[in-house]
Structure formats: C-alpha cells, structure tokens
C-alpha positions in Angstrom: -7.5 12.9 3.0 -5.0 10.3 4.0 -2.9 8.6 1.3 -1.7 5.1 1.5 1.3 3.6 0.8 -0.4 0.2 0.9 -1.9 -1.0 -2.3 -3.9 -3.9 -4.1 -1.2 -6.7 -4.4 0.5 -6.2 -1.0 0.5 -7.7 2.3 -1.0 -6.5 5.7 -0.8 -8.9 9.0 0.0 -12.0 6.7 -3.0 -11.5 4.0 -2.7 -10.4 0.6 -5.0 -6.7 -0.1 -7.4 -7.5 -2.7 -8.7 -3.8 -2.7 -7.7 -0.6 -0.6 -11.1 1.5 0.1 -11.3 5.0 2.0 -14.4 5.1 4.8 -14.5 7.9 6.6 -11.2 9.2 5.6 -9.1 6.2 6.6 -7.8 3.8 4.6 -9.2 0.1 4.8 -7.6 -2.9 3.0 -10.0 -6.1 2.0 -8.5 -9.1 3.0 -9.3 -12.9 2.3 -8.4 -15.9 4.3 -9.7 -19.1 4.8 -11.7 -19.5 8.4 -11.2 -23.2 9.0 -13.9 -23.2 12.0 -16.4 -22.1 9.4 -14.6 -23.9 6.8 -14.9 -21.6 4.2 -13.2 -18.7 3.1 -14.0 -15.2 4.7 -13.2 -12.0 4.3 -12.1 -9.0 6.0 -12.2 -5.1 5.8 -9.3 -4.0 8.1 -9.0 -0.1 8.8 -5.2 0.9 8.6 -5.1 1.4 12.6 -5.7 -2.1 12.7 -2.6 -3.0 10.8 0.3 -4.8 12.4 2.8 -5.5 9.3 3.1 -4.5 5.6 4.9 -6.2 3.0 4.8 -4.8 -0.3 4.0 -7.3 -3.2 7.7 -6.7 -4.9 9.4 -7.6 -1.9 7.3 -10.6 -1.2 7.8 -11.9 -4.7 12.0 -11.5 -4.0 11.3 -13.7 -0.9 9.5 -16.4 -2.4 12.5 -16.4 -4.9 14.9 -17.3 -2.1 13.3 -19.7 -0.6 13.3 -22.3 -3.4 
C-alpha cells in the first residue's frame, strides 16, 4: 500500500484536500472549486498521478502571513 504524504488540509494543483481516499491502492485527494460555467461549485476526486503541485497546509498558512 502506498502512503501519502499529502493530507486533509493541504493543497494539490491550487485546491485545498478536503479528504485523501485509497481506490485501488493509489491515493486520491477530493477537491472542491467553484465551476463558473455551471455556476456552482463542483468537486473533484484526483488520483495522485494526476497531481501537478502540493503545498502543505503549514506552509500555505506562513504565505498568507506575508502577503498582508
């Protein structure tokens, strides 16, 4: 079995992880955003193959600090 270092509270490809699943021994993250064609909010299962960037929720939280 895989283990993640991704977790609820991060950030993969710009979206914050809600909940981190295994299916089928990989790792998938569900994602929410907002689909403005559809205008309404969506979301997403993404398998970790799929995933471009990862930002863990700590360092995210340091970022927003400096940019006030």
């Amino acid at each position: 079995m895989t283990k993640t270092l991704i977790k609820q509270g991060d950030y993969v490809n710009g979206h914050r992880v809600e909940m981190v699943e295994m299916v089928d021994g990989e790792p998938h993250y569900l994602i929410a955003y907002f689909d403005w064609g559809a205008n309404k909010p969506q979301s997403l299962s993404l398998p970790e193959h799929m995933v471009r960037d990862y930002v863990t929720a700590e360092d995210f939280e340091k970022a927003k600090r400096y940019e006030r």
